[in-house]
N, C-alpha and C positions, 0 to 999 in steps of 0.2 A: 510604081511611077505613075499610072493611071490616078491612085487617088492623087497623089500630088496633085498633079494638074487640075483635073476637076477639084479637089479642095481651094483651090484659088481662082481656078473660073469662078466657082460657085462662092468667091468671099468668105470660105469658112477656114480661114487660117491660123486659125485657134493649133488643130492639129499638126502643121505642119510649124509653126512655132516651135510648140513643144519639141518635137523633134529636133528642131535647129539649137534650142537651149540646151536641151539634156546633150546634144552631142558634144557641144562646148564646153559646156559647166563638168561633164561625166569624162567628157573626154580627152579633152584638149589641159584642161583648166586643172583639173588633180594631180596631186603629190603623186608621185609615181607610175608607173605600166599603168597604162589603160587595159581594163581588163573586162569580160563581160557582165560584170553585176557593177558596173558602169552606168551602164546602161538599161538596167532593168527598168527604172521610172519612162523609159518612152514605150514599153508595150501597150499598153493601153490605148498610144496616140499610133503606134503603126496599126493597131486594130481597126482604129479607125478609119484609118486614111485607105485599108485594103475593103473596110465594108461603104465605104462612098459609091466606089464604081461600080461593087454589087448588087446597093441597092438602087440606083438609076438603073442598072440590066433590069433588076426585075421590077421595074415599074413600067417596061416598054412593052412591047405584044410579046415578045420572049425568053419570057424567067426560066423556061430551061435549061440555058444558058448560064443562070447565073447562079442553078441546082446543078450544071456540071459545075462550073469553077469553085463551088464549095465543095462537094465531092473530092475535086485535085487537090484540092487543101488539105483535107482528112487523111488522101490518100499520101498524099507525100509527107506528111508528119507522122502516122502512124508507121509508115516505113522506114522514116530516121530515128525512132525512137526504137522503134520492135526489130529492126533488122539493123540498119547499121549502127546503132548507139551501142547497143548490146552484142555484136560480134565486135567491137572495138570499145571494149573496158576503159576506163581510165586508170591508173595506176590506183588511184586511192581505193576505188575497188576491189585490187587485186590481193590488198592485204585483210588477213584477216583481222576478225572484231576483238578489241582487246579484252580481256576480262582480266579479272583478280584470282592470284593463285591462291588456294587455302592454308 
């Protein structure tokens, strides 16, 4: 929400555009369930939009600041993928790989 904001204080609404398109056109706008590779074309604009407020932190006297909040980012992704992604399988994984009988 931080970059929202500062992307439109700052007039670079480029990013948040995107966002507002892909969530229509991916989301609203498609033949059937909205689903999440929906929305994979606005990664790049949430990238964005979360390294705005980053990089103003670190252009002020205290980038520390802005080496913890990339930190919590690391840390909370590598914990959804290594710990809860992988103790909660998705079905498709649970079957195994098909091969050809001889």
């Amino acid at each position: 929400l931080a970059g929202i904001v500062l992307s439109l204080y700052q007039r670079k609404i480029f990013p948040f555009l995107w966002v507002v398109f892909v969530t229509f056109l991916g989301g609203v706008m498609t033949v059937g369930t909205p689903s999440s590779s929906h929305f994979i074309p606005v990664i790049p604009a949430l990238c964005w939009l979360v390294a705005i407020p980053i990089k103003n932190i670190l252009e002020t006297k205290w980038p520390y600041v802005a080496y913890l909040l990339l930190a919590g980012i690391l840390l909370t992704d590598l914990n959804f993928y290594f710990v809860i992604y992988t103790s909660n399988p998705s079905y498709d994984f649970r079957l195994t790989f098909p091969t050809l009988a001889p």
